[in-house]
MINU-57447 format. One record per residue (C-alpha): residue number from 1; residue in one letter; chain; x, y, z. Coordinates in steps of 0.25 Angstrom, whole numbers. Example, Ala and Ser with C-alpha at 12.3 -4.5 7.8 and 13.67 -1.06 7.14 Angstrom:
1/a/A/49/-18/31 $
2/s/A/55/-4/29 $
REM end
This chain:
1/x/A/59/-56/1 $
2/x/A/67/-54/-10 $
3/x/A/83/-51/-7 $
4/x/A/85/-40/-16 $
5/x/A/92/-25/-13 $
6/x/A/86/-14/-16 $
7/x/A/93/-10/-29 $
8/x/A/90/-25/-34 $
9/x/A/75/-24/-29 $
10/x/A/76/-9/-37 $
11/x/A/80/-15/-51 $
12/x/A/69/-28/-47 $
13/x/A/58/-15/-47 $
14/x/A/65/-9/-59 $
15/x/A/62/-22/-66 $
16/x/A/48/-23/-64 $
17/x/A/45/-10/-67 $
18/x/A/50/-9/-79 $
19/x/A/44/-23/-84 $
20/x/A/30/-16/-80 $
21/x/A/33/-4/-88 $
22/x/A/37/-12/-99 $
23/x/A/53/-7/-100 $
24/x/A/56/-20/-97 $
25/x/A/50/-34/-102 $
26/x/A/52/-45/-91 $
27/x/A/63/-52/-97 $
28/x/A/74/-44/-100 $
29/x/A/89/-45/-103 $
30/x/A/101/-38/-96 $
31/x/A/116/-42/-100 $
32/x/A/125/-40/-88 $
33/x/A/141/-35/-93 $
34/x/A/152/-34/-84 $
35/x/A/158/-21/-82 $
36/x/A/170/-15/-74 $
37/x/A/162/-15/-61 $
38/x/A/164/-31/-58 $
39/x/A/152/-38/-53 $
40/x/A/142/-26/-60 $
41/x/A/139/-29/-73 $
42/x/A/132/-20/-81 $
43/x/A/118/-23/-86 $
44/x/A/112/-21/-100 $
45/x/A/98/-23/-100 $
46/x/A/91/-25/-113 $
47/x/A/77/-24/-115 $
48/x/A/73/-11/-105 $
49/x/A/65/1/-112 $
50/x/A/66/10/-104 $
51/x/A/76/20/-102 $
52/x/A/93/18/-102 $
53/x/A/91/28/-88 $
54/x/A/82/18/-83 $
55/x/A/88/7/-85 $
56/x/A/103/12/-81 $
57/x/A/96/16/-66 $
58/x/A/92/2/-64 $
59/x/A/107/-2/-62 $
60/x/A/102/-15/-64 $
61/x/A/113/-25/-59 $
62/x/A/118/-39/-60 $
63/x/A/118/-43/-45 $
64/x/A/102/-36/-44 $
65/x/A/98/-44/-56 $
66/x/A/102/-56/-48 $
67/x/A/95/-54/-36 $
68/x/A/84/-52/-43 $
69/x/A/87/-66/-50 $
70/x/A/90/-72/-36 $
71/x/A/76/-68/-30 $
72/x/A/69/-73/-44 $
73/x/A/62/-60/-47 $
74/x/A/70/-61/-63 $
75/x/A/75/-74/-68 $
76/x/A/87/-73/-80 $
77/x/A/94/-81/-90 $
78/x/A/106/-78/-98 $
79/x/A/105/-79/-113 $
80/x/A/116/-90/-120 $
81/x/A/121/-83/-130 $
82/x/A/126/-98/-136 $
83/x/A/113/-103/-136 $
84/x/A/105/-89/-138 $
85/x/A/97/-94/-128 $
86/x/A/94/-90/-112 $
87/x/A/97/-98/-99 $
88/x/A/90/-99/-88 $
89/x/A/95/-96/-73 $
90/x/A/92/-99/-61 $
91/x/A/91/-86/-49 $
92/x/A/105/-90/-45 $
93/x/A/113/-90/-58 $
94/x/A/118/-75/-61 $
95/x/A/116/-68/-74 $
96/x/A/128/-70/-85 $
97/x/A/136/-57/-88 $
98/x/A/139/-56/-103 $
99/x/A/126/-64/-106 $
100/x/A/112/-59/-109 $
101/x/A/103/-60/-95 $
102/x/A/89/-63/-97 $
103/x/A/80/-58/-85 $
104/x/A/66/-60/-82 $
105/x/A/57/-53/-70 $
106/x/A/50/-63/-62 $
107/x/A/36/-62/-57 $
108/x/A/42/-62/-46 $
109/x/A/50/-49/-48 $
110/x/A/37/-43/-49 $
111/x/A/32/-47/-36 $
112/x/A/43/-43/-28 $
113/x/A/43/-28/-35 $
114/x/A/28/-27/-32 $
115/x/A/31/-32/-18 $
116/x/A/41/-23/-15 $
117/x/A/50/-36/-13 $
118/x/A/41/-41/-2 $
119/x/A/40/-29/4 $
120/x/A/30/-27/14 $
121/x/A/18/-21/8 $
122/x/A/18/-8/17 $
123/x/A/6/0/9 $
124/x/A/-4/-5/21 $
125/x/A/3/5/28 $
126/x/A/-5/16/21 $
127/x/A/-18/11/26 $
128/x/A/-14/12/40 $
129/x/A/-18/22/50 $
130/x/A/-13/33/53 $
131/x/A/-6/32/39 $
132/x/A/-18/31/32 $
133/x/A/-21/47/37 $
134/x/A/-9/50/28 $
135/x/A/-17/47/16 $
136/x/A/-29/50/16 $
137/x/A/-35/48/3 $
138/x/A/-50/40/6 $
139/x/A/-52/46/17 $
140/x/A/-65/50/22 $
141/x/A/-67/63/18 $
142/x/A/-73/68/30 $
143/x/A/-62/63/39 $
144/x/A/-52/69/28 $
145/x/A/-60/83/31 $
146/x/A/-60/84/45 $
147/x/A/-51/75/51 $
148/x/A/-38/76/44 $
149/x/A/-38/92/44 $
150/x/A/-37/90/60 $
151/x/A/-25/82/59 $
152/x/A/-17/90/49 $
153/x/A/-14/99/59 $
154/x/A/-6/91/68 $
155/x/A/-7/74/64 $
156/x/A/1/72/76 $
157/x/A/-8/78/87 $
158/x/A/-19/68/95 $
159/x/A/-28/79/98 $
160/x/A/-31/82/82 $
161/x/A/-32/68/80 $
162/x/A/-43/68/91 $
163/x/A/-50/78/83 $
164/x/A/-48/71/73 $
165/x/A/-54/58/77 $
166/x/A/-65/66/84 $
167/x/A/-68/71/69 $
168/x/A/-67/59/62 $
169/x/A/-79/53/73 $
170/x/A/-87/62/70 $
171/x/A/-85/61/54 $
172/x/A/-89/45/58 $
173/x/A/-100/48/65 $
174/x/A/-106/56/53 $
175/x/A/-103/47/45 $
176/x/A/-112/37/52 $
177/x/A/-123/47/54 $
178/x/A/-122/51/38 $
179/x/A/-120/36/31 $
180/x/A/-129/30/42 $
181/x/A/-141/41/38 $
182/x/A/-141/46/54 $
183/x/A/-147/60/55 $
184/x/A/-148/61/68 $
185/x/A/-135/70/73 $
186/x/A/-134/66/88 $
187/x/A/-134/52/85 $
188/x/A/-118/48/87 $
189/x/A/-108/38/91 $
190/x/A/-114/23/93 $
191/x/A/-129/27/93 $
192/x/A/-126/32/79 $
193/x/A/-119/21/74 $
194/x/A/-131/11/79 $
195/x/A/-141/19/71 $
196/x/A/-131/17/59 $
197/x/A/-127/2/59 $
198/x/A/-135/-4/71 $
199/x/A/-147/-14/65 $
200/x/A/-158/-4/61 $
201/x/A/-145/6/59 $
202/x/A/-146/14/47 $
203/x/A/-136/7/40 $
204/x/A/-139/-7/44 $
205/x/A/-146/-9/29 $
206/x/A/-131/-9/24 $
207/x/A/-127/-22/31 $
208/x/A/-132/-35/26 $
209/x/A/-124/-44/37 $
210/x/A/-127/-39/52 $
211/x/A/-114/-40/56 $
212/x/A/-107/-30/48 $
213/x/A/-118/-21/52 $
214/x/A/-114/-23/66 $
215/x/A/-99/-22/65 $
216/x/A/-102/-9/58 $
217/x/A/-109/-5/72 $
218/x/A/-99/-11/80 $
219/x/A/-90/-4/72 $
220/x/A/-94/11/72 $
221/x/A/-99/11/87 $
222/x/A/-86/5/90 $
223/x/A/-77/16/83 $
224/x/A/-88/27/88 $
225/x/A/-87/23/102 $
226/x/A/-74/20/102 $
227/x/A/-67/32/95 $
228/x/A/-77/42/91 $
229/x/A/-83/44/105 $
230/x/A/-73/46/114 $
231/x/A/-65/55/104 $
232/x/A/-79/63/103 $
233/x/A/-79/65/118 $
234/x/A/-65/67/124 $
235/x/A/-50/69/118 $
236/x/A/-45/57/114 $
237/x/A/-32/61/105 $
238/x/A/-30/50/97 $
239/x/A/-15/46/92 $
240/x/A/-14/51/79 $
241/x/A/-10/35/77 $
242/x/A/-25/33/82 $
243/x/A/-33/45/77 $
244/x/A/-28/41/63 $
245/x/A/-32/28/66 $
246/x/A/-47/33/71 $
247/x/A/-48/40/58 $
248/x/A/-45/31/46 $
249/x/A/-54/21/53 $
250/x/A/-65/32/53 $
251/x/A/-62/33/40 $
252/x/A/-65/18/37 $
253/x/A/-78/19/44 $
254/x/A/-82/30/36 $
255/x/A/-78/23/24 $
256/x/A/-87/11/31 $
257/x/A/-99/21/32 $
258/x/A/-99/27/17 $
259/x/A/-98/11/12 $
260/x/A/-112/10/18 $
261/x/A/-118/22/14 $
REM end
């Protein structure tokens, strides 16, 4: 973790940002003059192109440039006007006032923006269900069609989820009839999966290692069995935690079926 507020972690972004759009080359220059305010002196950055506005809203500041020094995400040196010649520092030595500062980024600046400065990656969260039903997009287009129009009047209430769910069994179900070459409409629920995926299933051609083809059995009879028959013979009212969960895992298996179309 880096030890940076967020105004210092702001300008850190600002930094990187403008090294990528190429208003700014990685190693720059700021001469840092005292003004009446003690303890803020007042920066002059040399070397930025873009614009005076941007750069004024930056409020780039001395104590921000070292924290950024501190945590090694910019080194600097200071330029010997006797010698014409610039010194290295160490993260601990502060940058000169009156002097000419040379900065550089780190790669490790880079990291820490990208990162979000070790924060926890969080972008999992939009996989998740019931979050996933938010955004919809590669969603099975049947399930879109018939199952979210039930839901969009009232997201909250089990007994639409219910329906719902009931829908998006028998949108599974036709699937496996459809993909698996199954004409024969009274064939359902276990029976049907057993002619798709069992050993002389019509599917069974697609499968070179016995195994997978028996997983994928397993795995249809389990989900018919286990969800699509009972919401197909009694109420069930699903929590809408639960229903949304049914129904993005439909939407998997479906995805599963056209893969072995």
């Amino acid at each position: 973790m880096y030890s940076l507020t967020d105004s210092q972690k702001k300008i850190a972004k600002w930094l990187v940002q403008s090294v990528r759009t190429g208003l700014l080359d990685e190693e720059f220059t700021i001469e840092w003059h005292p003004t009446a305010k003690k303890g803020f002196p007042k920066a002059k950055l040399s070397g930025y192109r873009g614009t005076e506005e941007e750069l004024q809203s930056t409020s780039i500041t001395l104590s921000s440039m070292q924290a950024l020094i501190s945590n090694k995400l910019i080194i600097y040196s200071t330029l010997q006007l006797s010698r014409r010649s610039y010194v290295d520092h160490t993260c601990s030595t502060q940058p000169r006032l009156n002097q000419i500062n040379k900065y550089n980024l780190t790669g490790n600046i880079y990291t820490a923006v990208d990162n979000d400065f070790n924060s926890p990656d969080t972008s999992f969260v939009n996989y998740l269900t019931p979050l996933a039903l938010a955004n919809p997009i590669g969603f099975d287009e049947a399930l879109t069609k018939r199952c979210f129009p039930i839901l969009a009047t009232g997201g909250s209430d089990p007994t639409l989820w219910d329906s719902a769910v009931r829908t998006a069994g028998v949108i599974l179900e036709e699937r496996l009839r459809d993909v698996g070459n199954i004409s024969d409409p009274n064939q359902t629920g276990q029976s049907l999966v057993n002619k798709v995926f069992g050993n002389n299933g019509t599917l069974a051609s697609k499968f070179s290692v016995p195994s997978e083809q028996s997983g994928y059995r397993d795995l249809y009879a389990g989900i018919v069995g286990a969800f699509r028959n009972p919401s197909a013979h009694r109420l069930v009212d699903p929590s809408p935690d639960e229903g949304g969960a049914f129904i993005v895992f439909v939407n998997l298996l479906l995805k599963k079926l056209e893969d072995l179309r």
